[in-house]
C-alpha positions as CSV (number, residue, x, y, z in Angstrom):
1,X,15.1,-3.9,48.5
2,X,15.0,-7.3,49.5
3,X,12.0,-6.6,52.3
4,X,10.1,-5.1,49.5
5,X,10.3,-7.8,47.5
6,X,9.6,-10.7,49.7
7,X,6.4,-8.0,50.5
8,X,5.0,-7.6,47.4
9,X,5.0,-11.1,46.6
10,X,2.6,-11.7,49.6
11,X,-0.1,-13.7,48.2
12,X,-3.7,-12.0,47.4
13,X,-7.3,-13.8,47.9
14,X,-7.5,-16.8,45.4
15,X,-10.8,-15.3,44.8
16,X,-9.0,-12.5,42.8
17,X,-8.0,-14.2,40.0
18,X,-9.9,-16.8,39.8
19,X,-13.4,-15.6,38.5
20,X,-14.8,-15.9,34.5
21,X,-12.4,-13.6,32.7
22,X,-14.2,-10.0,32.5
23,X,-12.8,-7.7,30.0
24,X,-10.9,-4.8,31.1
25,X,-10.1,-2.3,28.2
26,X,-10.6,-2.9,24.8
27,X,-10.8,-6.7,23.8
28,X,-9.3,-5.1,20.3
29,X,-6.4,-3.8,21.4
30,X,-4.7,-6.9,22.2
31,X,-6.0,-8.6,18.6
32,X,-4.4,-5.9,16.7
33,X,-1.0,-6.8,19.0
34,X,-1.5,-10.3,17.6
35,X,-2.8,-10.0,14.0
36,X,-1.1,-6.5,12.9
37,X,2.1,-8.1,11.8
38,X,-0.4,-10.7,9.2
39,X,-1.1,-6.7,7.9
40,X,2.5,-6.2,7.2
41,X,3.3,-8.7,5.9
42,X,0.9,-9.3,3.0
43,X,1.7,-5.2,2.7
44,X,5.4,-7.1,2.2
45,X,4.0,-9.7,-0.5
46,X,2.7,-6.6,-2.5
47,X,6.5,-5.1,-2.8
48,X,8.2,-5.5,-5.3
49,X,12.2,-7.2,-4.4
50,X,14.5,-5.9,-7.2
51,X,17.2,-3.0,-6.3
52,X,18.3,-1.6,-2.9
53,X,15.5,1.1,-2.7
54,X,13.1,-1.7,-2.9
55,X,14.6,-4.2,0.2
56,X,15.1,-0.5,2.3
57,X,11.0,-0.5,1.6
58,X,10.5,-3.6,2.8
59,X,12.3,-3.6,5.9
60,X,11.0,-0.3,7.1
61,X,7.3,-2.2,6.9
62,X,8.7,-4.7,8.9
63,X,9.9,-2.2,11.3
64,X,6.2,-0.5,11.1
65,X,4.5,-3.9,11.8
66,X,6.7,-4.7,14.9
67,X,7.3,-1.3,16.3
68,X,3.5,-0.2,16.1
69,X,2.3,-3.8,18.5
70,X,5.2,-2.9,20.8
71,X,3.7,0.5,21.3
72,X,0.5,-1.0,22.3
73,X,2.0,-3.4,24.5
74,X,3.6,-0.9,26.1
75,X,0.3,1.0,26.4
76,X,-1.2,-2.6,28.0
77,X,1.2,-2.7,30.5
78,X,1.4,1.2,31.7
79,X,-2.4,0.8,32.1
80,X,-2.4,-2.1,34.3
81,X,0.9,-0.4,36.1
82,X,-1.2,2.4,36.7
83,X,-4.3,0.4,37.6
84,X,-1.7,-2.0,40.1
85,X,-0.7,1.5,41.8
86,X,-3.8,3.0,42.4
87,X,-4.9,-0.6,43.7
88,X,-8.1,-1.2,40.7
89,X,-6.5,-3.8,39.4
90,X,-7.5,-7.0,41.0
91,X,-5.4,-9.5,38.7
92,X,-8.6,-10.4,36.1
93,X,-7.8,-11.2,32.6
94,X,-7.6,-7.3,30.6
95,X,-8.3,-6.7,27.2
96,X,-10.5,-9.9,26.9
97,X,-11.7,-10.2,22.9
98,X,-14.2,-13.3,22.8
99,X,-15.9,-14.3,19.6
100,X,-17.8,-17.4,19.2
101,X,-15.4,-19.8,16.5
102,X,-16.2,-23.3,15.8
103,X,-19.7,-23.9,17.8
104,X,-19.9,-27.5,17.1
105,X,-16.5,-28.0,19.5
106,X,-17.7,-24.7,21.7
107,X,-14.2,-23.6,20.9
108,X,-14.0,-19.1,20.6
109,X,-11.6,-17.1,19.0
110,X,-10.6,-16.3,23.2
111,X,-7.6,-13.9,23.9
112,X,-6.6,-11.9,27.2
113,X,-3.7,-11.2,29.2
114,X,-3.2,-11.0,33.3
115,X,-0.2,-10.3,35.1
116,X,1.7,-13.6,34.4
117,X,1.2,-13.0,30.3
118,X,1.4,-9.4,30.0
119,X,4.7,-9.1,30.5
120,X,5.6,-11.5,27.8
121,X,3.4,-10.5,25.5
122,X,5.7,-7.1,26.2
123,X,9.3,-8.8,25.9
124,X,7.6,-11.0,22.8
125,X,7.3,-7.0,20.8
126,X,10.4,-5.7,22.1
127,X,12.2,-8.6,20.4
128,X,10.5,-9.4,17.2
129,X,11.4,-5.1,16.5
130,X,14.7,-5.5,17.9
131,X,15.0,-8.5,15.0
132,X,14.0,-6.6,12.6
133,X,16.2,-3.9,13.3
134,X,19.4,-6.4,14.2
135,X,18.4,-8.0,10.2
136,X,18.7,-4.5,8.6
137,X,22.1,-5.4,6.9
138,X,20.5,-8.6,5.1
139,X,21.1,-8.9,1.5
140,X,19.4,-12.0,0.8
141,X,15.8,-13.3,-0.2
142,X,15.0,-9.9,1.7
143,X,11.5,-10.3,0.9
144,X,11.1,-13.7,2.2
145,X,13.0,-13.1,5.4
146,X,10.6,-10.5,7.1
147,X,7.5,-12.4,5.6
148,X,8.6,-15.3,8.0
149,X,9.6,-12.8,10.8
150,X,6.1,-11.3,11.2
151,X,4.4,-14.7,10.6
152,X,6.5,-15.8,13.3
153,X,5.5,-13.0,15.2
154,X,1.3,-13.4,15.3
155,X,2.5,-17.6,16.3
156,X,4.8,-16.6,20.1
157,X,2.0,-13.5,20.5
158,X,-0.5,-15.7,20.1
159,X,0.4,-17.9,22.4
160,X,0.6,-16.1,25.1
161,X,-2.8,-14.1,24.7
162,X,-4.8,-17.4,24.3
163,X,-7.8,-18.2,26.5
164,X,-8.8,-21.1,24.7
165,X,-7.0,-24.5,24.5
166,X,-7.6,-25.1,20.6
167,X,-6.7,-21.5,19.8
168,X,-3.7,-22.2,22.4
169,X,-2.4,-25.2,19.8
170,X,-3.4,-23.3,16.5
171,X,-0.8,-20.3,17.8
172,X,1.8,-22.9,18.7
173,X,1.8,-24.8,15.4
174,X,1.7,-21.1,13.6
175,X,5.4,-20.5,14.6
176,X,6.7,-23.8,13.7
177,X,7.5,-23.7,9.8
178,X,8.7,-19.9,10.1
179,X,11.0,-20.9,12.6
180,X,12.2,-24.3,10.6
181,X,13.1,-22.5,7.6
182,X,14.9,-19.0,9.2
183,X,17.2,-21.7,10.0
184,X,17.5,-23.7,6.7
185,X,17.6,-20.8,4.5
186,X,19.1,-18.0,6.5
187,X,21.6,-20.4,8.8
188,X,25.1,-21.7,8.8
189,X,26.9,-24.6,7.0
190,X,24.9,-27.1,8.9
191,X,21.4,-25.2,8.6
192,X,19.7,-28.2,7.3
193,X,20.5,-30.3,10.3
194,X,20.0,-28.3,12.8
195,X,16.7,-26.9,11.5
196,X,15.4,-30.6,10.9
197,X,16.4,-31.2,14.4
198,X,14.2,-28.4,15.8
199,X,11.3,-29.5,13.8
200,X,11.5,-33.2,14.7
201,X,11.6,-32.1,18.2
202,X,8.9,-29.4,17.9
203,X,6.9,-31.9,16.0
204,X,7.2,-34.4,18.7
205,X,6.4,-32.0,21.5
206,X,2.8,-30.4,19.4
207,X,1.5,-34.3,19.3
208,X,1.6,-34.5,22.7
209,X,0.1,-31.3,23.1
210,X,-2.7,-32.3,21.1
211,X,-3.0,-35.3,22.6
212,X,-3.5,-33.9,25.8
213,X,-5.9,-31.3,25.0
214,X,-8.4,-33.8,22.7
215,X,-8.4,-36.5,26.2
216,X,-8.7,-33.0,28.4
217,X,-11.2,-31.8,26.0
218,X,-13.5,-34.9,25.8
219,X,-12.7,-36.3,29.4
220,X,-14.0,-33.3,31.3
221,X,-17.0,-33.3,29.9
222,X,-17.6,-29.8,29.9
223,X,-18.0,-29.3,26.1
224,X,-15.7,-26.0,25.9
225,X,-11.9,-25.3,25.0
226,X,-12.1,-22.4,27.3
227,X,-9.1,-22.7,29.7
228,X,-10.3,-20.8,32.2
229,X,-13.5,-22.7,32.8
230,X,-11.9,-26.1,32.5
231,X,-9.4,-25.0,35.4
232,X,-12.5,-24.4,37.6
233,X,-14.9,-27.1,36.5
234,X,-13.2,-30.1,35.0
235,X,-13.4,-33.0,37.6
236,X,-11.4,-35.8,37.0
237,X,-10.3,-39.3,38.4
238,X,-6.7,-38.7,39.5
239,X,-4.6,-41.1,36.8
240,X,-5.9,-39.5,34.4
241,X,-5.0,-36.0,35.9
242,X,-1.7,-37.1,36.6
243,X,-1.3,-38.6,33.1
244,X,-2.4,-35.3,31.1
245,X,-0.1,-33.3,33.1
246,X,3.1,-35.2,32.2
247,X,1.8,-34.8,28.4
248,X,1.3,-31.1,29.1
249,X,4.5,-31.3,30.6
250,X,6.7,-33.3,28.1
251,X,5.5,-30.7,25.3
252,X,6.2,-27.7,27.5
253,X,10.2,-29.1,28.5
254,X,10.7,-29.6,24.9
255,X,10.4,-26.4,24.1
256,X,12.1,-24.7,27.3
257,X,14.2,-26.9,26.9
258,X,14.7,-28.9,30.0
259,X,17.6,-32.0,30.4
260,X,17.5,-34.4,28.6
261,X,15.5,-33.0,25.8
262,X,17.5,-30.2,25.4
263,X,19.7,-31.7,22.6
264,X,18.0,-29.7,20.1
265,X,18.5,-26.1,21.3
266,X,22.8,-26.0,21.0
267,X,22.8,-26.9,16.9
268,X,19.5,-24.6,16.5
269,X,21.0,-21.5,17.7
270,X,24.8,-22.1,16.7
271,X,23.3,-22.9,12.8
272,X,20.5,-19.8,13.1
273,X,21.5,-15.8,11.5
274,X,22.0,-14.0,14.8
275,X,18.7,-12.3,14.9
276,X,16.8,-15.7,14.8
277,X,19.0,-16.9,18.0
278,X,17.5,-13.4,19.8
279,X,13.8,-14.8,19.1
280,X,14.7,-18.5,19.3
281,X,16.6,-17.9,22.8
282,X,14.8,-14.5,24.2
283,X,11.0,-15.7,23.4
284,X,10.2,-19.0,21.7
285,X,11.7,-20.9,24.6
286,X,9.2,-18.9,27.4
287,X,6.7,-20.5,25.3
288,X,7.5,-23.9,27.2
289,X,8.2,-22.2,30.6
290,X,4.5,-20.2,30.2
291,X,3.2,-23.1,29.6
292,X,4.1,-25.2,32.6
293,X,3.2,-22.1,34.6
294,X,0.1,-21.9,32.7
295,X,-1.3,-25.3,32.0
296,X,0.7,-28.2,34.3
297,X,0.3,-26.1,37.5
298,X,-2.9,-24.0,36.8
299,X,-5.0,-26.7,34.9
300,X,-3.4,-29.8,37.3
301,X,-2.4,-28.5,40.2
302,X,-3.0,-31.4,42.4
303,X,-0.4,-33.1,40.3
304,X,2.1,-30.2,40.2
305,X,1.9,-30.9,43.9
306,X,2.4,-34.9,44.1
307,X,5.3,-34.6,41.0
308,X,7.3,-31.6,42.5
309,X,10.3,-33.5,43.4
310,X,10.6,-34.9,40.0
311,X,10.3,-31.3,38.3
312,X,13.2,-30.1,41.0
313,X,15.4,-33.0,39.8
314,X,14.6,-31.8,36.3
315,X,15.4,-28.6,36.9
316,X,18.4,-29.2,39.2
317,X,20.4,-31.0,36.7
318,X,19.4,-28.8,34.0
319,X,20.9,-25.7,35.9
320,X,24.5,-27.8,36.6
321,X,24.4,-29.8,33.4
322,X,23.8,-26.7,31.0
323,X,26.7,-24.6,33.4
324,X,29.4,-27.1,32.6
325,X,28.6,-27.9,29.1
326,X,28.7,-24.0,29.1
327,X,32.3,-23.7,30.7
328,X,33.8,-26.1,28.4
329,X,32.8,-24.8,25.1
330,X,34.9,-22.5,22.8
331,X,32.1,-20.9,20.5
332,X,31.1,-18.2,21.3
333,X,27.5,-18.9,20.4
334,X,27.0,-22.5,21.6
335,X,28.2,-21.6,25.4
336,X,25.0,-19.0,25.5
337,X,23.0,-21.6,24.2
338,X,23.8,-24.1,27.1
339,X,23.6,-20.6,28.9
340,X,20.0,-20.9,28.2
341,X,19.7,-25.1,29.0
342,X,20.9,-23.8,32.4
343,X,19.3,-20.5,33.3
344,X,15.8,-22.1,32.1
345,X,16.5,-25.2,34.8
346,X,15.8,-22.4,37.6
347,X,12.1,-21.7,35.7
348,X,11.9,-25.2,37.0
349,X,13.1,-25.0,40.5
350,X,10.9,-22.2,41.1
351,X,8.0,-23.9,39.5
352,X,8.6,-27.0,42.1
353,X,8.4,-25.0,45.1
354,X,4.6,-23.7,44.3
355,X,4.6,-21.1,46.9
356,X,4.1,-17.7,45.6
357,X,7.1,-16.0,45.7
358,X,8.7,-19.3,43.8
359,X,6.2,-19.1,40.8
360,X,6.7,-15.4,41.0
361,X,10.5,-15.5,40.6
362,X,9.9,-18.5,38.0
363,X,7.5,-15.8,35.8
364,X,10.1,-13.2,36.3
365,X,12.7,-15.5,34.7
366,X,11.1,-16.0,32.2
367,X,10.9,-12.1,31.5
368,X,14.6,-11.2,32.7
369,X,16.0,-13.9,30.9
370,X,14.6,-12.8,27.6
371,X,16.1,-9.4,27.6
372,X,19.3,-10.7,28.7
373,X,19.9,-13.5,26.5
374,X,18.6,-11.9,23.7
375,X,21.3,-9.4,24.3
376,X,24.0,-11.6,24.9
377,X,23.0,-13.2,21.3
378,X,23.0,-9.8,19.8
379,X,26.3,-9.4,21.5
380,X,27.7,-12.0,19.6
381,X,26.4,-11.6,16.8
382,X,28.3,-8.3,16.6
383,X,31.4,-9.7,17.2
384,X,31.0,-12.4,14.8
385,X,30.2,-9.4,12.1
386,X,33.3,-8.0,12.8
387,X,35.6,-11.1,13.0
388,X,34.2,-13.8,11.3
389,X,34.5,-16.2,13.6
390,X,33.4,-17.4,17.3
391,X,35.9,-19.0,18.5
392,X,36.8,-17.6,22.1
393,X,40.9,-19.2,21.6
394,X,41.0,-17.3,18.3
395,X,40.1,-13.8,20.0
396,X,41.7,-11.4,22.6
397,X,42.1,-8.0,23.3
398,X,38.6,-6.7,21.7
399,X,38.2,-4.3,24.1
400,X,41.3,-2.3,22.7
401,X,39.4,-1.7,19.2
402,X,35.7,-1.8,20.4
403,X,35.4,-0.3,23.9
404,X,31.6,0.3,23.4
405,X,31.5,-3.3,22.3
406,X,33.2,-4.3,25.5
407,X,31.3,-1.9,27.7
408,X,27.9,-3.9,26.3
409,X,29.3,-7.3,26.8
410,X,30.4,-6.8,29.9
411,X,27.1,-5.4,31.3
412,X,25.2,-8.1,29.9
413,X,27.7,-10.3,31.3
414,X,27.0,-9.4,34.7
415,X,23.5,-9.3,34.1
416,X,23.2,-13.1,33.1
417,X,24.9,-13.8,36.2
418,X,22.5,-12.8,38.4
419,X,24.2,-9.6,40.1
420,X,22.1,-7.1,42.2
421,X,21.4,-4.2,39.8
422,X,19.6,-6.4,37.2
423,X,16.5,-8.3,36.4
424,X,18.6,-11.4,36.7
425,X,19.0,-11.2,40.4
426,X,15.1,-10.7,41.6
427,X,14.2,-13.6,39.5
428,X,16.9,-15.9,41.0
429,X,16.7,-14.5,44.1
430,X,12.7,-14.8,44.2
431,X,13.2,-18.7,43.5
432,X,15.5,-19.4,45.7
433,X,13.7,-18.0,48.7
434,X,10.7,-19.4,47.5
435,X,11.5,-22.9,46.8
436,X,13.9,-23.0,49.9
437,X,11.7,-23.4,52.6
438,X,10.2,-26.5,50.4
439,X,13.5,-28.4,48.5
440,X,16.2,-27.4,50.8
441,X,18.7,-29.5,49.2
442,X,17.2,-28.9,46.1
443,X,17.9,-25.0,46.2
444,X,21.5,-25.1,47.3
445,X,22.1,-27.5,44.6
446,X,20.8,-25.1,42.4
447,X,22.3,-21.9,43.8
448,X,25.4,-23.6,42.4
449,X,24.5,-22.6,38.9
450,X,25.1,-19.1,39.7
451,X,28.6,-20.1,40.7
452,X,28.9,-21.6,37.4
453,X,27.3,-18.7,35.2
454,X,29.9,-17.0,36.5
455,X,32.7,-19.1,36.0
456,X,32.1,-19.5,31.8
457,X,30.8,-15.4,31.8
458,X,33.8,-14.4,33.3
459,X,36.3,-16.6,31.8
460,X,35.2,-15.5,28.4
461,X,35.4,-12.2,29.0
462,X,39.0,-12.2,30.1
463,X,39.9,-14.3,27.0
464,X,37.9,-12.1,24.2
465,X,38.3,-8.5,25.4
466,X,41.2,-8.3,27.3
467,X,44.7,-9.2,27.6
468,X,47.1,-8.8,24.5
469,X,45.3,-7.7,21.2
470,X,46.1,-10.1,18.3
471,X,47.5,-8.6,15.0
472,X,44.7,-9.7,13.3
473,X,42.8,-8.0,15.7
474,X,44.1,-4.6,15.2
475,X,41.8,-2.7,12.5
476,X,38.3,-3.7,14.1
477,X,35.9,-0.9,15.1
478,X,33.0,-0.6,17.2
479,X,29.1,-0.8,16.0
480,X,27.6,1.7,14.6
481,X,24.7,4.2,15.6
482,X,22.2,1.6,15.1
483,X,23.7,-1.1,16.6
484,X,24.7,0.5,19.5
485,X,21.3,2.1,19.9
486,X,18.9,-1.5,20.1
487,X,22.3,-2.6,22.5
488,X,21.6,0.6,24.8
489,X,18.0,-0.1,24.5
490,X,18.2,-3.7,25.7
491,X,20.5,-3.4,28.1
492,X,18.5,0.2,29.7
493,X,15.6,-3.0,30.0
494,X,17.4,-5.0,32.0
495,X,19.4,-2.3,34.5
496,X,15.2,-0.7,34.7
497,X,13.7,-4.2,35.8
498,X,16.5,-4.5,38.1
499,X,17.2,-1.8,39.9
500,X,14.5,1.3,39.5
501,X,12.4,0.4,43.1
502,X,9.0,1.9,40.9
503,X,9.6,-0.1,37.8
504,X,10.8,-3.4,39.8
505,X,7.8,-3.1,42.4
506,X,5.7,-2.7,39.3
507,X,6.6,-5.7,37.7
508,X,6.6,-7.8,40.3
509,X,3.4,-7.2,41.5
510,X,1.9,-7.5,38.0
511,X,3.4,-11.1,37.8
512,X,2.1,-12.3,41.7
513,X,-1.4,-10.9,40.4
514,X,-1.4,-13.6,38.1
515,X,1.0,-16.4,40.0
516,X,-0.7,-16.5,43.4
517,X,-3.9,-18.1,42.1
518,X,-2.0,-20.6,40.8
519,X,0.1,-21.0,44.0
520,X,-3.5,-21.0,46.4
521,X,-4.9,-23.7,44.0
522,X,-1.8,-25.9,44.2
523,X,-1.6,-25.6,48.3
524,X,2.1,-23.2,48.0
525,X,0.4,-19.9,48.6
């Protein structure tokens, strides 16, 4: 397994990649993947909101709206598999829909996918219809809720099908205000805080993206927003290269978040309704870790080269400062959340290595870390539902009443840890060969995080579910059908990417399709 991976990550001929996108496939599919959910929910506006039979309408549209993109996702990708296995795929941007948009600014309506957004464009539908389903027990401002879900939706999509830099920012902005007010309407007793937080941090992190993209825009000369073409043709003096990509950059480690700007994420996702923390944790943050792929080491990879060692440091102290905030916390919620902090510091040790198998396990994270975190959020959610509280000193003994429960947490447990079997484990592994034979030190430091994941994993699980069941403990049950069902479904995901030779192959050489340009340009490959 190991020689397989470390072969299909060989890198291909810059020249493969690296062409004027050419679309492959419908350009239409991928705009109806985007815009369908806008469909549902004006269809959701039109509803009326006043007895059960009414909210049961509502949420089956929202079901509709998210489960009919994440069929055509799922169409995307089994194409391109099929394409990758018969070797006709060469890595070019698929599914290209290019419309000229604001001619004055030679900005287009530009979307596409390749092997490094594919895949999230996949994990982005699987979660936003596992949300839905995970919200069908909401009772209040039903109506509203699923509005803001499916706006939410087009906004992370969106940003990961853009081929144009203004159309890149329009998509980020989109999923700011749903995002701010899930939290203050839908979240805890400090909602308000914690979703003011978020959007003083998320407002901070779209100036600079501006910012960036206005100098890139009217530095290069080039008159275009297309991303692609600015890769290839803007030329310019090295200060100013190096300057853009740490505004690129600072926008992008917002959002991932990386140490110290992290601050943000713990109060988000402890304050958020449990199916919020799935999208907040499983896909808004790969917004930030797409970009950097994307943008700082595609657009300026000369300076992705010279600031590498800075980026490891980041990334470094985000893996071992996010494990021991994890190990010390006692709610349930918060310790996934610096989970995430620490798990999304080895996107950035991979990304400092620049070889291809290190941007390859970094893209992989991204997609591995979804599924499992969004599970683990899921996870405890359910427990939450059940006990009313998070608090890992006021549990113990779970397993005795919820077995299946158990059985699920315990999977995705192992998962998050990085054990062989699971998506997890390529990703990590992937970064840590790639990004040894460059940051030596760098790596082991960071292989330490691993140690810690399972420290706080472990240690929880022996405190919730086993040992001596408390009285108050006694009458819990497990999930029901439905529950239990999107559980299965997410954890089949993650035990598929991680351990079926075909499906792992598959998506690994999808993601090095679209990483080893990036690794050529930047001198890794």
């Amino acid at each position: 397994m190991i020689q397989a991976l470390l072969a299909l990550t060989t890198p291909t001929p810059p020249g493969a990649a690296t062409t004027t996108a050419t679309s492959s496939g419908p350009g239409v599919l991928l705009s109806l993947i985007v815009w369908l959910p806008l469909l549902g929910a004006l269809v959701i506006m039109a509803l009326p909101n006043r007895s059960d039979e009414d909210q049961g309408r509502i949420k089956s549209v929202a079901a509709v709206f998210t489960l009919v993109p994440l069929l055509l996702a799922l169409l995307a990708f089994f194409s391109t598999a099929t394409e990758i296995t018969n070797f006709t795929y060469t890595g070019d941007f698929k599914y290209v829909d290019n419309i000229a948009w604001i001619g004055a600014f030679g900005a287009h309506y530009k979307v596409g996918v390749d092997g490094l957004s594919l895949p999230l464009v996949v994990l982005s539908t699987l979660l936003f219809f596992v949300a839905v389903l995970a919200s069908w027990n909401l009772k209040e401002r039903v109506k509203e809720y699923f509005i803001l879900i499916l706006v939410l939706d087009i906004g992370v999509t969106g940003v990961f099908t853009a081929m144009d830099y203004l159309l890149f920012f329009i998509f980020w902005e989109i999923e700011l205000i749903p995002m701010f007010l899930l939290i203050a309407i839908w979240g805890g007793a400090r909602r308000m805080y914690a979703a003011w937080k978020f959007l003083l941090f998320t407002i901070a992190a779209s100036a600079a993206l501006l910012l960036a993209i206005l100098i890139l825009f009217f530095k290069s000369g080039q008159g275009t927003f297309d991303m692609q073409v600015l890769a290839q043709t803007a030329k310019l003096p090295a200060a100013l290269t190096y300057a853009l990509f740490w505004l690129f950059f600072l926008c992008f480690a917002i959002k991932l978040p990386a140490f110290p700007l992290h601050t943000w994420l713990p109060d988000a996702h402890v304050e958020a309704p449990t199916p919020v923390s799935v999208l907040l944790a499983g896909i808004l943050l790969k917004m930030g870790g797409y970009g950097m792929l994307r943008i700082c080491v595609g657009q300026f990879p000369s300076a992705a080269h010279k600031f590498s060692l800075a980026v490891l440091a980041l990334g470094v102290i985000g893996v071992l400062w996010g494990g021991f905030a994890a190990l010390v916390q006692d709610d349930m919620k918060r310790m996934v959340a610096y989970s995430s902090v620490s798990h999304m510091g080895f996107v950035l040790v991979g990304m400092s290595g620049l070889t291809a198998l290190s941007l390859n396990g970094a893209a992989y994270q991204l997609f591995a870390h979804g599924v499992i975190t969004g599970s683990l959020f899921l996870l405890v959610g359910l427990v939450y539902d059940r006990t009313h509280t998070r608090s890992i000193r006021e549990l113990g003994g779970l397993a005795q009443r919820m077995p299946y429960l158990a059985v699920a947490w315990v999977v995705a447990a192992l998962a998050s840890l990085g054990l062989p079997g699971f998506a997890g484990f390529i990703a990590e592994f992937e970064i840590f060969v790639g990004t040894f034979g460059v940051h030596r030190v760098g790596t082991l430091l960071a292989v330490f995080g691993v140690v810690l994941s399972a420290a706080y994993l472990l240690w929880m699980l022996e405190r919730v579910f086993f040992g001596a069941i408390k009285e108050t403990w006694q009458k819990l049950k497990d999930p029901g059908a439905l529950e239990l069902g999107y559980m299965a479904g997410m954890l089949a995901v993650v035990f598929a990417f991680g351990a079926l030779p075909l499906v792992t192959r598959t998506l690994a050489q999808m993601i090095n399709l679209g990483v080893a340009p990036l690794a050529a340009r930047a001198g890794g490959g």
